[in-house]
PDB file of N, CA, C, O and CB in Angstrom:
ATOM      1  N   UNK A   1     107.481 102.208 115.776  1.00  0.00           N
ATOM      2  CA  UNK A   1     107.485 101.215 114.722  1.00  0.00           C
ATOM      3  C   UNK A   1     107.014 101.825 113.396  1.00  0.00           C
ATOM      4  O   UNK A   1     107.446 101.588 112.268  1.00  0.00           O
ATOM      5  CB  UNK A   1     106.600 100.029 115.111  1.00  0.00           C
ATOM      6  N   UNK A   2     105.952 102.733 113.802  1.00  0.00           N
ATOM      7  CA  UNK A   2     105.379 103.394 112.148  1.00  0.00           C
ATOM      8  C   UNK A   2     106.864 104.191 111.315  1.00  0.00           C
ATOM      9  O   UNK A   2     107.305 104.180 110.166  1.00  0.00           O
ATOM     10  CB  UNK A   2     103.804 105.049 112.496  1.00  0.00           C
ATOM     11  N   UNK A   3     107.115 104.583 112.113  1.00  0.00           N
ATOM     12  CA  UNK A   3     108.953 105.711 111.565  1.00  0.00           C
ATOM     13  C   UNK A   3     109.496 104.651 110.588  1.00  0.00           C
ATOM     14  O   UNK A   3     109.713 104.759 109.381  1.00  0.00           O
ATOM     15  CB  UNK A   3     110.684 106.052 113.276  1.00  0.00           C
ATOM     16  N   UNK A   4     109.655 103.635 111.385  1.00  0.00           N
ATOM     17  CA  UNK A   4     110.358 102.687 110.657  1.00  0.00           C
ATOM     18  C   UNK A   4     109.934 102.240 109.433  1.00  0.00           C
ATOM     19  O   UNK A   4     110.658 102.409 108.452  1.00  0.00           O
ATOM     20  CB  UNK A   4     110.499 101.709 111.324  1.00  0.00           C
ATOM     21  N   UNK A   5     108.314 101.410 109.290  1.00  0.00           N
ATOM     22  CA  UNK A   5     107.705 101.652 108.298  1.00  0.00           C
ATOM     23  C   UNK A   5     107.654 102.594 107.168  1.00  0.00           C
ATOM     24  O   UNK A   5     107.774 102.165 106.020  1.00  0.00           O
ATOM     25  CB  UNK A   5     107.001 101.651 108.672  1.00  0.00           C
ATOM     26  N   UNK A   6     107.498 103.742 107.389  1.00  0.00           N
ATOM     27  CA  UNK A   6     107.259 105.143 106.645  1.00  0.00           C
ATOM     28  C   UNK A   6     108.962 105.319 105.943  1.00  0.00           C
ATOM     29  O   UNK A   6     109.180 105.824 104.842  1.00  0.00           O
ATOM     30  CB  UNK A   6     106.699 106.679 108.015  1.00  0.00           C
ATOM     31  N   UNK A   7     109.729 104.928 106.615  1.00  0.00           N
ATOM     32  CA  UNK A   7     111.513 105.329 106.248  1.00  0.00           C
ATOM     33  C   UNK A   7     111.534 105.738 105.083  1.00  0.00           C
ATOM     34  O   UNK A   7     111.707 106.889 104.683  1.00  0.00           O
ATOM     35  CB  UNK A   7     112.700 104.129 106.250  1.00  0.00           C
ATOM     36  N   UNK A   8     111.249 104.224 104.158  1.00  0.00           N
ATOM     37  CA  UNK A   8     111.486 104.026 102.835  1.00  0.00           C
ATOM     38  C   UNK A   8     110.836 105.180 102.251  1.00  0.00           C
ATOM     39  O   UNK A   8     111.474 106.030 101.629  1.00  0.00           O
ATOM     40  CB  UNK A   8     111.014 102.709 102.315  1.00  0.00           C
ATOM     41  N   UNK A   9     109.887 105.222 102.389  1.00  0.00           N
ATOM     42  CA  UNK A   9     109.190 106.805 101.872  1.00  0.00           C
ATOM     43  C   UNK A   9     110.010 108.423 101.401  1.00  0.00           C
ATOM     44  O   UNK A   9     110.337 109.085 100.417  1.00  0.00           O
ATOM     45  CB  UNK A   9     108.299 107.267 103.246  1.00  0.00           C
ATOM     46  N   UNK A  10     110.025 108.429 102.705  1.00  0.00           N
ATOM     47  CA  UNK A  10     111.313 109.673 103.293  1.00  0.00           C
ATOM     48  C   UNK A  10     112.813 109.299 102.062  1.00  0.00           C
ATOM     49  O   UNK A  10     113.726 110.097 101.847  1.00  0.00           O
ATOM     50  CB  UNK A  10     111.998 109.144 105.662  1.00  0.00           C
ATOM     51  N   UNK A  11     112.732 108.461 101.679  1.00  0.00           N
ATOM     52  CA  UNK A  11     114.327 107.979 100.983  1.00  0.00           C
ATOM     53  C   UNK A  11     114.097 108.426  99.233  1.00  0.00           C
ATOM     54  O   UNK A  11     114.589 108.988  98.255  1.00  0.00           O
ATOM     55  CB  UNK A  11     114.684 105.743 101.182  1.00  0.00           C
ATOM     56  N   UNK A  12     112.857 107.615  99.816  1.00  0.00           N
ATOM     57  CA  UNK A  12     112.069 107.961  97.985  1.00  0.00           C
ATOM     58  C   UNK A  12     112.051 109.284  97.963  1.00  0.00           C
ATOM     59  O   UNK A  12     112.856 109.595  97.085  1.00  0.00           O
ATOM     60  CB  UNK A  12     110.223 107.433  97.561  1.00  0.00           C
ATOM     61  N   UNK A  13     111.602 110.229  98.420  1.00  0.00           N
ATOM     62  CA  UNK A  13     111.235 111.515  98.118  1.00  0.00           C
ATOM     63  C   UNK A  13     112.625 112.360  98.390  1.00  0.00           C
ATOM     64  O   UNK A  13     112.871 113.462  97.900  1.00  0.00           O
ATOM     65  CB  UNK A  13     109.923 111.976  99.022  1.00  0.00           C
ATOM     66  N   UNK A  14     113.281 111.788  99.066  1.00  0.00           N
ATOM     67  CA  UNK A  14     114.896 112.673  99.249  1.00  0.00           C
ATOM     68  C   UNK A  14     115.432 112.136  97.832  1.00  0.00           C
ATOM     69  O   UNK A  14     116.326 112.935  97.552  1.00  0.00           O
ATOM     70  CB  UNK A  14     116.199 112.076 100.900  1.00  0.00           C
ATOM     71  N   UNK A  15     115.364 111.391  97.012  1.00  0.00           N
ATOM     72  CA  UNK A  15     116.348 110.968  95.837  1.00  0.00           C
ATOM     73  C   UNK A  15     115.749 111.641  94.858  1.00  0.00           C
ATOM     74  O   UNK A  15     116.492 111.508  93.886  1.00  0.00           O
ATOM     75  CB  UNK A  15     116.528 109.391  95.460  1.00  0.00           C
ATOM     76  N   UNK A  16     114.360 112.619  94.402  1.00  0.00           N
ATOM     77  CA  UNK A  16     113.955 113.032  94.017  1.00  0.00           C
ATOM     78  C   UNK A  16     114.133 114.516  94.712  1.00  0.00           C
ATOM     79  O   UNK A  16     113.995 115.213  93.707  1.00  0.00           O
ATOM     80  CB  UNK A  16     113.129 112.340  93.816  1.00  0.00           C
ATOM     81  N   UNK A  17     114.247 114.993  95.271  1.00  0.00           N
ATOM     82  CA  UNK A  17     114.785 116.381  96.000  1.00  0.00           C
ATOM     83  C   UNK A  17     113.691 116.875  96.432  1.00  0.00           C
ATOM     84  O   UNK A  17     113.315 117.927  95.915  1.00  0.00           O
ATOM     85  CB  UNK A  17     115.542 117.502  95.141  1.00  0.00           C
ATOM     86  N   UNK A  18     113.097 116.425  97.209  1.00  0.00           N
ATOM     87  CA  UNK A  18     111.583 116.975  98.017  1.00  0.00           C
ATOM     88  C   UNK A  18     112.226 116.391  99.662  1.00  0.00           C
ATOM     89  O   UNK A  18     112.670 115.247  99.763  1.00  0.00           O
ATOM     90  CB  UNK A  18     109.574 115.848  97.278  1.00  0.00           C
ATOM     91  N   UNK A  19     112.198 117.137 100.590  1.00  0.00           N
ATOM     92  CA  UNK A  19     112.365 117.102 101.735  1.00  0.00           C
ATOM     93  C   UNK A  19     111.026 116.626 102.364  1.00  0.00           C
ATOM     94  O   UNK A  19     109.934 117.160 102.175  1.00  0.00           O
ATOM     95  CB  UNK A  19     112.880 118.295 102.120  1.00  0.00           C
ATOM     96  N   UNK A  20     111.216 115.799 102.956  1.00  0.00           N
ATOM     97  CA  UNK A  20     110.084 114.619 103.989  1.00  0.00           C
ATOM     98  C   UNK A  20     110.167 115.074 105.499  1.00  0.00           C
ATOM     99  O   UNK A  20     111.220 115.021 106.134  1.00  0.00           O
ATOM    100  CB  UNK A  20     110.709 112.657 104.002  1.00  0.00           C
ATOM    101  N   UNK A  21     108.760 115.607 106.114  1.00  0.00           N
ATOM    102  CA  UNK A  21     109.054 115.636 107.880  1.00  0.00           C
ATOM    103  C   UNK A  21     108.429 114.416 108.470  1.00  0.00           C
ATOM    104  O   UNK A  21     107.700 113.642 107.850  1.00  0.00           O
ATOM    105  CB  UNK A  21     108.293 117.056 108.763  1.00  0.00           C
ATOM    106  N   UNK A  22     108.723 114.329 109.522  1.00  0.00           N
ATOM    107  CA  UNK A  22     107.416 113.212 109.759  1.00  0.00           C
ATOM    108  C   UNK A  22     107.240 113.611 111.000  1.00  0.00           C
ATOM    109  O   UNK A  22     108.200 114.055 111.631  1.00  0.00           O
ATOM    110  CB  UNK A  22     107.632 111.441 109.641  1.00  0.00           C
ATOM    111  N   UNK A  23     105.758 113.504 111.661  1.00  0.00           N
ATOM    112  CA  UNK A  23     105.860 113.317 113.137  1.00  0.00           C
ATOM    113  C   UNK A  23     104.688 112.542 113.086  1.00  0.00           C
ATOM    114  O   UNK A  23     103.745 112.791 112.335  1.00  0.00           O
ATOM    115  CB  UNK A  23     105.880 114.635 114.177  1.00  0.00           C
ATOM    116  N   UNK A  24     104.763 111.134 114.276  1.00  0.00           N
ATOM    117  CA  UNK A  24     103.677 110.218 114.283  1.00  0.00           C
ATOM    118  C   UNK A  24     103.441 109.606 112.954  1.00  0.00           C
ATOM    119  O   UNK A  24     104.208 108.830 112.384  1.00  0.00           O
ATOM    120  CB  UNK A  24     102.475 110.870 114.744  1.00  0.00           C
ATOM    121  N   UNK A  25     102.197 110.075 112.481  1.00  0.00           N
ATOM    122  CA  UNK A  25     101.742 109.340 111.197  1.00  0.00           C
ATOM    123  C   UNK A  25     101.274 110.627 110.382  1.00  0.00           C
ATOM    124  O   UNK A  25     100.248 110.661 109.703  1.00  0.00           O
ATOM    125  CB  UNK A  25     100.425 108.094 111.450  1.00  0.00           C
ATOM    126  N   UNK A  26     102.146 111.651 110.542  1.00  0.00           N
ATOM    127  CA  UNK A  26     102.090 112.385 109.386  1.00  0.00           C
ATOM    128  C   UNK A  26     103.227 112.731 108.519  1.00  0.00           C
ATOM    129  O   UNK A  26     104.377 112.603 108.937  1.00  0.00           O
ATOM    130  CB  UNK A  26     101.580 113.408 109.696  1.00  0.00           C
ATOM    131  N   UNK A  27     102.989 113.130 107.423  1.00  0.00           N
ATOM    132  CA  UNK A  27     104.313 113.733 106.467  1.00  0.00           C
ATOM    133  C   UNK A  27     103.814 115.285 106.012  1.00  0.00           C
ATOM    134  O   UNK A  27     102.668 115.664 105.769  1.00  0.00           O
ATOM    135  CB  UNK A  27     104.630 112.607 104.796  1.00  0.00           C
ATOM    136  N   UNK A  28     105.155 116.090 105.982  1.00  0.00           N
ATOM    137  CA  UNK A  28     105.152 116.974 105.179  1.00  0.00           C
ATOM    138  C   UNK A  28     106.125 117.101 104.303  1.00  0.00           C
ATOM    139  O   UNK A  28     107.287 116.742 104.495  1.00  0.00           O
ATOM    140  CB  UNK A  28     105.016 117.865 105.699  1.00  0.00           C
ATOM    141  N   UNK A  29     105.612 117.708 103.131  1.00  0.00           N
ATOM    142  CA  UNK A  29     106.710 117.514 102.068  1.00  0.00           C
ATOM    143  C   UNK A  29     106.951 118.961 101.961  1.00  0.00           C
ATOM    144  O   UNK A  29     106.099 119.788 102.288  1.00  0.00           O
ATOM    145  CB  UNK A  29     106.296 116.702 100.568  1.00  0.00           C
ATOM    146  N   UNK A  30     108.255 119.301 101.448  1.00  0.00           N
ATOM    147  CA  UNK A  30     108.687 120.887 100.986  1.00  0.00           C
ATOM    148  C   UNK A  30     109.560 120.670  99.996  1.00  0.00           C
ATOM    149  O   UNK A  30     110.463 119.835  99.951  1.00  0.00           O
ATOM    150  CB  UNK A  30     109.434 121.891 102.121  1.00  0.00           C
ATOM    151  N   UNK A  31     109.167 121.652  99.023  1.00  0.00           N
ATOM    152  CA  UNK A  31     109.930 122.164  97.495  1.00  0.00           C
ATOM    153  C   UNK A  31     109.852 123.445  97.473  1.00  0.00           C
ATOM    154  O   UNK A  31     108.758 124.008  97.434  1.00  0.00           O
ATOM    155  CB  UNK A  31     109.271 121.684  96.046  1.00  0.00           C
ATOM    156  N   UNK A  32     111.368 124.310  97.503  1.00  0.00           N
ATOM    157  CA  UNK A  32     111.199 125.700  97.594  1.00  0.00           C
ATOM    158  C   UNK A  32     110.806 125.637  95.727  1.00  0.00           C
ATOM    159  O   UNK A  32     111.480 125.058  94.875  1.00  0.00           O
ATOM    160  CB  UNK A  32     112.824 126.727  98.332  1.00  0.00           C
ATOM    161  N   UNK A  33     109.389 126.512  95.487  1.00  0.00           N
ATOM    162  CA  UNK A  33     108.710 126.824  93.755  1.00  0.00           C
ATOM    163  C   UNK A  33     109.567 127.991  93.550  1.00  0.00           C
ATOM    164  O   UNK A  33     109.459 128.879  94.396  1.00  0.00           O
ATOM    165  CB  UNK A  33     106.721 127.316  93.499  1.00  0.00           C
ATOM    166  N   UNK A  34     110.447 128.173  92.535  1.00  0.00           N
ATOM    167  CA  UNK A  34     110.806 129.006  91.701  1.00  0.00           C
ATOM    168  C   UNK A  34     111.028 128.578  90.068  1.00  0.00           C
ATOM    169  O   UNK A  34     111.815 129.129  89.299  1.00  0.00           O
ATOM    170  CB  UNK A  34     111.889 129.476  92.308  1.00  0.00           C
ATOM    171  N   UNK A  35     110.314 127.687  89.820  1.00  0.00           N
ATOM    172  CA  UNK A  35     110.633 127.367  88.205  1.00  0.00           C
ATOM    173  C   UNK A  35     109.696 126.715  88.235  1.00  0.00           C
ATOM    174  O   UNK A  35     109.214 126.388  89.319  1.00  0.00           O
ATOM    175  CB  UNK A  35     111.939 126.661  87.568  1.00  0.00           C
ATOM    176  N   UNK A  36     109.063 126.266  86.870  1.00  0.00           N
ATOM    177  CA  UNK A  36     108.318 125.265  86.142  1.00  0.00           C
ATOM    178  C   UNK A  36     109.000 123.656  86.897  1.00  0.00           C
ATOM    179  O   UNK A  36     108.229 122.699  86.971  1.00  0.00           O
ATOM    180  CB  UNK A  36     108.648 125.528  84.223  1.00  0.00           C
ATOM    181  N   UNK A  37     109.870 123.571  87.203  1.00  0.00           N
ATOM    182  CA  UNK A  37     110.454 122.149  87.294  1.00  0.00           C
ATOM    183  C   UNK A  37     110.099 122.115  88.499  1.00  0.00           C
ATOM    184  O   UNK A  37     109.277 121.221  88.703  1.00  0.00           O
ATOM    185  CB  UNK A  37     111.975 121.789  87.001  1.00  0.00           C
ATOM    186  N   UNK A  38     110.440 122.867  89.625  1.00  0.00           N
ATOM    187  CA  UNK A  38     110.262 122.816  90.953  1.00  0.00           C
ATOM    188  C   UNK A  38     108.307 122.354  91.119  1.00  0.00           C
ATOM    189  O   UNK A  38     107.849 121.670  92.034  1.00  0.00           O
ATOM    190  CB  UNK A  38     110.867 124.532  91.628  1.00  0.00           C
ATOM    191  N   UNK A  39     107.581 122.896  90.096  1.00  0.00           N
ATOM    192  CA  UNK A  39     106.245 122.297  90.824  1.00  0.00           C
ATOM    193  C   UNK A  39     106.236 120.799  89.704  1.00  0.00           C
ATOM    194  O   UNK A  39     105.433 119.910  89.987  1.00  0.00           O
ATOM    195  CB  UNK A  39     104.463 123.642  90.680  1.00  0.00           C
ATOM    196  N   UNK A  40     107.055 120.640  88.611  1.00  0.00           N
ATOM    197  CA  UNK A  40     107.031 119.054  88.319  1.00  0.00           C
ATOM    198  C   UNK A  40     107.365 118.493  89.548  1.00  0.00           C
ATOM    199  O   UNK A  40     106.503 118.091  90.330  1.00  0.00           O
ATOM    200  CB  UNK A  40     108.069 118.496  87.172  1.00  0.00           C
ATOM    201  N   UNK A  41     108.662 118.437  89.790  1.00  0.00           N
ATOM    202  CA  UNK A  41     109.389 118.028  91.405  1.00  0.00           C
ATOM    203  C   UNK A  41     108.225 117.953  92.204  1.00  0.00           C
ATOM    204  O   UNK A  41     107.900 116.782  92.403  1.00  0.00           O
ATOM    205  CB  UNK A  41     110.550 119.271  92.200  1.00  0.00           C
ATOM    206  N   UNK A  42     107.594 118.662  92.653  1.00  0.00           N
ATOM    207  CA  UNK A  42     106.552 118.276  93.820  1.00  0.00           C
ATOM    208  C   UNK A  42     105.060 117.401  93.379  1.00  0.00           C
ATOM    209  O   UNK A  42     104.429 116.799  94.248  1.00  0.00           O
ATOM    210  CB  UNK A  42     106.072 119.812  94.525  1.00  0.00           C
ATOM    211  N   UNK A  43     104.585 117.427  91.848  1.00  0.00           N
ATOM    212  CA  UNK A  43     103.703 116.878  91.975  1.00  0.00           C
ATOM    213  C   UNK A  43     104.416 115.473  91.596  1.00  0.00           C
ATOM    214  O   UNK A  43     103.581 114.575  91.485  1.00  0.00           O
ATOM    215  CB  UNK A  43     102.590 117.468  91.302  1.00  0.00           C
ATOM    216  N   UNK A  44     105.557 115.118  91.404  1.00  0.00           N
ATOM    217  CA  UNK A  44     106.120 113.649  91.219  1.00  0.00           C
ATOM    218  C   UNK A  44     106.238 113.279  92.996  1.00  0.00           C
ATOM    219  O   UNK A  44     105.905 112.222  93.532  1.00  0.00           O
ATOM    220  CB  UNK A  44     107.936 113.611  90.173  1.00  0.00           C
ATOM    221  N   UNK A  45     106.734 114.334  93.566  1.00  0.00           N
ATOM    222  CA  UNK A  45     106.508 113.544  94.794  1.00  0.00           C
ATOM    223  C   UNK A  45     105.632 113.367  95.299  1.00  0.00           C
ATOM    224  O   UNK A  45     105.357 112.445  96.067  1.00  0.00           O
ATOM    225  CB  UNK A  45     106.957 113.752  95.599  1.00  0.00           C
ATOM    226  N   UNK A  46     104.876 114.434  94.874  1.00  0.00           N
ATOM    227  CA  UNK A  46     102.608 113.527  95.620  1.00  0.00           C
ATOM    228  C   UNK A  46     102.430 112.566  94.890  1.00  0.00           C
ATOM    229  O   UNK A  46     102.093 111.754  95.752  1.00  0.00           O
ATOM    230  CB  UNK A  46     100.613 114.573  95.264  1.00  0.00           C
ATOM    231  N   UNK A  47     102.378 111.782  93.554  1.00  0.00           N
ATOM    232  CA  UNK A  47     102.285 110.789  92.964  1.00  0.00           C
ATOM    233  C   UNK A  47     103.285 109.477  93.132  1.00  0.00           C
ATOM    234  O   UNK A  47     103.116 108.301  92.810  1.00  0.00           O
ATOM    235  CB  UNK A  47     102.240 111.269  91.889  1.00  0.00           C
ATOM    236  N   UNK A  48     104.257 110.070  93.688  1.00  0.00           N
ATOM    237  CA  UNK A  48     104.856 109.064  94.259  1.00  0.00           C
ATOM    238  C   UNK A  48     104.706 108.472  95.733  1.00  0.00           C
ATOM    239  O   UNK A  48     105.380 107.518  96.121  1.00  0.00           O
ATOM    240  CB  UNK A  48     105.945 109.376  94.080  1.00  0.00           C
ATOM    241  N   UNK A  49     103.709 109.165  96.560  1.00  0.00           N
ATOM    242  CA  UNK A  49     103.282 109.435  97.604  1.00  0.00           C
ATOM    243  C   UNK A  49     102.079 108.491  97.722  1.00  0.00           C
ATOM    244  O   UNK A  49     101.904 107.522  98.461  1.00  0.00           O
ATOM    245  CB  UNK A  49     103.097 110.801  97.710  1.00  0.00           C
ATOM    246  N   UNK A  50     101.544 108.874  97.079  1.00  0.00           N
ATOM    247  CA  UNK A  50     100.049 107.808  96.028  1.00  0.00           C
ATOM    248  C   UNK A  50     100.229 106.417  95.761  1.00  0.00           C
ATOM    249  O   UNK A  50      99.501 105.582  96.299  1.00  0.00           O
ATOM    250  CB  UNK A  50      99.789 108.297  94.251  1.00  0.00           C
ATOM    251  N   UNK A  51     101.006 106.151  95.090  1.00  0.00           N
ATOM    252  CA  UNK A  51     101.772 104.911  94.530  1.00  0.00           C
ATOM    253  C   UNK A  51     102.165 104.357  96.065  1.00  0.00           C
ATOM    254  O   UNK A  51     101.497 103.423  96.508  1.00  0.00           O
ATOM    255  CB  UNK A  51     103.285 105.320  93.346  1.00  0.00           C
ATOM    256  N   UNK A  52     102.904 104.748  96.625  1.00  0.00           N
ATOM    257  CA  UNK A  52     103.365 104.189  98.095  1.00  0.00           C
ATOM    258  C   UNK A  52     102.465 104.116  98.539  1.00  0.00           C
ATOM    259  O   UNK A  52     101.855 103.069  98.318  1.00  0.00           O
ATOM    260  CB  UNK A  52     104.194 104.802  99.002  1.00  0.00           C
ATOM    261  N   UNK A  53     102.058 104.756  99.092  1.00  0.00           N
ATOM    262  CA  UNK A  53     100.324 104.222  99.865  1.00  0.00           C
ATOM    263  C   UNK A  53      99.469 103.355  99.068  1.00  0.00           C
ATOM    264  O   UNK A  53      98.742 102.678  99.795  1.00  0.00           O
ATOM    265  CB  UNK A  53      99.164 105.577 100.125  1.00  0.00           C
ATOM    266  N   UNK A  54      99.342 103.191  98.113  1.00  0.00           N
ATOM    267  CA  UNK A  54      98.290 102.401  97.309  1.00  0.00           C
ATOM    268  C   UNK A  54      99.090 100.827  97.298  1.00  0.00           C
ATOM    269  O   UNK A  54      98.446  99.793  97.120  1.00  0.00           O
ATOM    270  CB  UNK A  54      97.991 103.186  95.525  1.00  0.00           C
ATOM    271  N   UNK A  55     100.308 100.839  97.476  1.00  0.00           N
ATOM    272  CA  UNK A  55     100.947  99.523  97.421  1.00  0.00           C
ATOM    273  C   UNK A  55     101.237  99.403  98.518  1.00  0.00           C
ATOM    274  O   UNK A  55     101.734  98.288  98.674  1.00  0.00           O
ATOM    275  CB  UNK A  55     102.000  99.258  96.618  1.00  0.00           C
ATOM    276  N   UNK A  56     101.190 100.184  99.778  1.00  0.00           N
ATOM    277  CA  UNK A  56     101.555  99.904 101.710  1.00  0.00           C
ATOM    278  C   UNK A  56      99.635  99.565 101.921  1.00  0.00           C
ATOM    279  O   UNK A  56      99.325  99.099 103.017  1.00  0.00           O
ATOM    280  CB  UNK A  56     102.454 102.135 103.080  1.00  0.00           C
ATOM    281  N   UNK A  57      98.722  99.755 101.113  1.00  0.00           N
ATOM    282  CA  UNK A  57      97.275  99.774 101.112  1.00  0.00           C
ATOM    283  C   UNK A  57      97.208 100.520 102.513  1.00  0.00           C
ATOM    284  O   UNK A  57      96.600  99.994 103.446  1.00  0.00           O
ATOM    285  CB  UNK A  57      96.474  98.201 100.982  1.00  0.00           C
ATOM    286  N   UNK A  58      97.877 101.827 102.663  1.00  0.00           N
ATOM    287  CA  UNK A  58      97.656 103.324 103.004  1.00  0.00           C
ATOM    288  C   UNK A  58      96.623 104.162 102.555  1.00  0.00           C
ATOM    289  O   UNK A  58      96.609 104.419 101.351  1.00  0.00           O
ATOM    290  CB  UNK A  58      98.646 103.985 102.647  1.00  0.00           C
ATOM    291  N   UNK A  59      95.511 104.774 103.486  1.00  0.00           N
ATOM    292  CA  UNK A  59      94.560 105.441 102.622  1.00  0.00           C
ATOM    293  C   UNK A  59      95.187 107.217 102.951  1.00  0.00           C
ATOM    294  O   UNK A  59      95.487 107.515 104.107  1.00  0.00           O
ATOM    295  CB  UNK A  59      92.660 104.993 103.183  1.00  0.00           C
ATOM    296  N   UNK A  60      95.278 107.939 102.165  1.00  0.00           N
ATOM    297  CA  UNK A  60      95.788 109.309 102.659  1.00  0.00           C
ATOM    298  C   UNK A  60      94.591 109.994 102.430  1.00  0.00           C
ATOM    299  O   UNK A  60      93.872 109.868 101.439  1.00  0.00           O
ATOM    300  CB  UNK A  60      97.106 109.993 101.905  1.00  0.00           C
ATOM    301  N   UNK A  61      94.348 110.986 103.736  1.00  0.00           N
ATOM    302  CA  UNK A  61      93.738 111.742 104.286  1.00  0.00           C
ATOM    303  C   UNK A  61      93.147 113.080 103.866  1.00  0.00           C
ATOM    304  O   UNK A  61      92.917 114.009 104.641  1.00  0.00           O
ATOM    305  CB  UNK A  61      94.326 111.786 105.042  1.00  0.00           C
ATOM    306  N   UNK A  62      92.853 113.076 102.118  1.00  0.00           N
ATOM    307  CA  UNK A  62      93.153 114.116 101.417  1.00  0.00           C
ATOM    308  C   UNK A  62      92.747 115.608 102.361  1.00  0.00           C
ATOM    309  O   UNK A  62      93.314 116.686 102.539  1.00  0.00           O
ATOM    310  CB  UNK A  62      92.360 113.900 100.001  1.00  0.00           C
ATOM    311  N   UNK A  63      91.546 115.029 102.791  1.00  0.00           N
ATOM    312  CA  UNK A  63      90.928 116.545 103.775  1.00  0.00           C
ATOM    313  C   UNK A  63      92.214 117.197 104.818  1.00  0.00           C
ATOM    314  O   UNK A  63      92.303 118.383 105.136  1.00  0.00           O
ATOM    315  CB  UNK A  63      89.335 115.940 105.141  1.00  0.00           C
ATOM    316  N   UNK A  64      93.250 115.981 105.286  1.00  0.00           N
ATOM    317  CA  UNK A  64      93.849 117.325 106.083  1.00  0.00           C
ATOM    318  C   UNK A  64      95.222 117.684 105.216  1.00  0.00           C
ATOM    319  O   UNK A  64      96.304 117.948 105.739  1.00  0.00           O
ATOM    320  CB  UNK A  64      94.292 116.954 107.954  1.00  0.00           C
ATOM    321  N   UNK A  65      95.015 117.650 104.083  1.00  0.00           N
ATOM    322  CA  UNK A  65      96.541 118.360 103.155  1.00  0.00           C
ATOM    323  C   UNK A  65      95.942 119.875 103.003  1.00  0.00           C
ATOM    324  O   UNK A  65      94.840 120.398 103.172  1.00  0.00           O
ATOM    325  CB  UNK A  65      96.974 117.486 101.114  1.00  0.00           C
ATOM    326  N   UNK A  66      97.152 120.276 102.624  1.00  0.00           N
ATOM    327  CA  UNK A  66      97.335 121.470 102.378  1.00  0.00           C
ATOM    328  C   UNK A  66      98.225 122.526 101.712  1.00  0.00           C
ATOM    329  O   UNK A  66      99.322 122.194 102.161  1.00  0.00           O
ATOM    330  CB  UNK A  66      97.271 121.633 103.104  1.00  0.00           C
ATOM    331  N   UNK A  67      98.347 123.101 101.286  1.00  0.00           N
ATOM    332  CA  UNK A  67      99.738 123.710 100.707  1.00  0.00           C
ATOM    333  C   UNK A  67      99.775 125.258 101.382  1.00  0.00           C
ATOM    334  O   UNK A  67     100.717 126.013 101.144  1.00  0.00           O
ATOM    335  CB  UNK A  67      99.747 123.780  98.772  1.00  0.00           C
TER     336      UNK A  67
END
């Protein structure tokens, strides 16, 4: 049921060109960095990541991110 939940997420961040994994109740996001735009691209998708959780009243887990 959470997959299902989370979907919309995964849709958001594919229309913006950041690739979404999921397993259970986690996400990983990937942006291959070779330009200035490519790390805009990824921090729009953590802020958009933010925004979704803050309006699903999702708390994200900052301690287990990582890059």
């Amino acid at each position: 049921m959470f997959l299902i939940y989370i979907d919309e997420l995964t849709k958001l961040l594919k229309n913006h060109g950041v690739v979404a994994k999921l397993f259970a109740d986690d996400v990983k996001v990937y942006v291959n960095i070779v330009s200035s735009h490519d790390v805009s691209k990824l921090q729009t998708a953590l802020d958009l990541m933010v925004e979704w959780a803050a309006l699903w009243q999702l708390q994200l887990s900052v301690s287990k991110c990582s890059i």
